[in-house]
C-alpha positions in Angstrom: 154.6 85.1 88.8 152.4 83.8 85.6 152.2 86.9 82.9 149.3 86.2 80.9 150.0 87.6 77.3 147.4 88.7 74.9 147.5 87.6 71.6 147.2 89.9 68.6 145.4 88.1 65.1 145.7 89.5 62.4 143.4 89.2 59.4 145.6 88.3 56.4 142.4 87.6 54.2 138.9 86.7 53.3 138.9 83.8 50.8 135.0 83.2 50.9 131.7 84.5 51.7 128.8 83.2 50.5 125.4 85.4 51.5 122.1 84.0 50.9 118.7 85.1 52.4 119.5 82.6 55.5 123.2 83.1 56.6 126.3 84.4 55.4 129.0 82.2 55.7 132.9 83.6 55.8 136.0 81.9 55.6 139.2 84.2 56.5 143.2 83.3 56.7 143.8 84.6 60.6 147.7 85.0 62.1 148.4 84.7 65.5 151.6 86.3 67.2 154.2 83.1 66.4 152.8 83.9 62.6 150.7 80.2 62.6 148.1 80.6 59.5 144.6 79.9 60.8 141.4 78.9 58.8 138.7 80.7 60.4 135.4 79.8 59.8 132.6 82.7 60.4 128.3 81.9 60.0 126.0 84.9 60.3 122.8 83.9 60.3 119.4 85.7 60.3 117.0 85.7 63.5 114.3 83.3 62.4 110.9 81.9 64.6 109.6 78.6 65.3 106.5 77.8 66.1 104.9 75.2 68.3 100.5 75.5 67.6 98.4 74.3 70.3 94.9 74.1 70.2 92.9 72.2 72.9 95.9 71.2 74.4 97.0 68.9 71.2 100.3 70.0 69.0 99.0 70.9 65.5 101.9 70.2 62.5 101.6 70.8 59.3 101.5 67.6 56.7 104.3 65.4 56.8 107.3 66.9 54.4 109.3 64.6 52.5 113.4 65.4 53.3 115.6 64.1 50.4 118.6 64.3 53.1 116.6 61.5 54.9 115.1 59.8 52.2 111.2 59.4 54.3 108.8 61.7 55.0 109.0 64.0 58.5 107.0 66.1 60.9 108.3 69.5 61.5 107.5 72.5 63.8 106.3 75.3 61.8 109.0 78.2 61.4 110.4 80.9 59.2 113.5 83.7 58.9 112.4 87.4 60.5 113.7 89.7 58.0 115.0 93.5 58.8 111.4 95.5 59.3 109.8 92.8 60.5 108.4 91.7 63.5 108.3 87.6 65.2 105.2 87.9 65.9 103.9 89.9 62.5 106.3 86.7 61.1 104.1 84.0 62.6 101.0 85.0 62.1 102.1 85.1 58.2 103.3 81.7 58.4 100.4 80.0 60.7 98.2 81.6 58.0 100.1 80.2 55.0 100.9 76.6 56.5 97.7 75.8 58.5 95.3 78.4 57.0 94.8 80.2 60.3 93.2 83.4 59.6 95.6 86.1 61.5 92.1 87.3 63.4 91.5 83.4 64.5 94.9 83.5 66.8 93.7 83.7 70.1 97.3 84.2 71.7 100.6 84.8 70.9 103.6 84.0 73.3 107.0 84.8 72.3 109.0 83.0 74.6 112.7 84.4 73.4 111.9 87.9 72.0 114.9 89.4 70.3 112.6 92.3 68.6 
């Protein structure tokens, strides 16, 4: 017969964590039952919305963006982090308004296709 045996980690420490408004990163020294040292690596990150903008059944973007990481110019859905209080949808009508200057009473219709709130 095959005994299955549950491990017990400890947490010896927390040697980083490193919050911004985005994610919180963590790096902790874990310990597992033969007393083996493990780096664990831990990211938190914020609930956040991305939007895809149709209108007459084309995709509307924003102008291109220039990324320094890829050195050209890129097209990119619009998006943005859903801070505590706030809504997805009260979210992207904030941020269709401030990208493409669409009026929050000019959204026809909203869809949120993986509501978390």
């Amino acid at each position: 017969m095959n005994e299955t045996r549950q491990q017990q980690w400890r947490t010896l420490d927390r040697f980083v964590e490193i919050c911004s408004p985005w994610f919180t990163l963590i790096g902790e020294h874990l310990q597992d039952d033969d007393q083996q040292v493990y780096d664990y690596w831990l990211s938190e990150n914020t609930d956040s919305v991305v939007i895809l903008t149709i209108q007459g059944g084309k995709l509307l973007f924003p102008l291109l963006n220039y990324r320094p990481g890829l050195e050209k110019p890129t097209l990119e859905f619009l998006g943005g982090r859903v801070n505590a209080g706030q809504t997805s949808e009260t979210v992207a009508r904030e941020i269709l308004e401030k990208e493409l200057g669409v009026k929050k009473d000019a959204i026809a219709h909203l869809t949120l296709l993986n509501p978390t709130r």
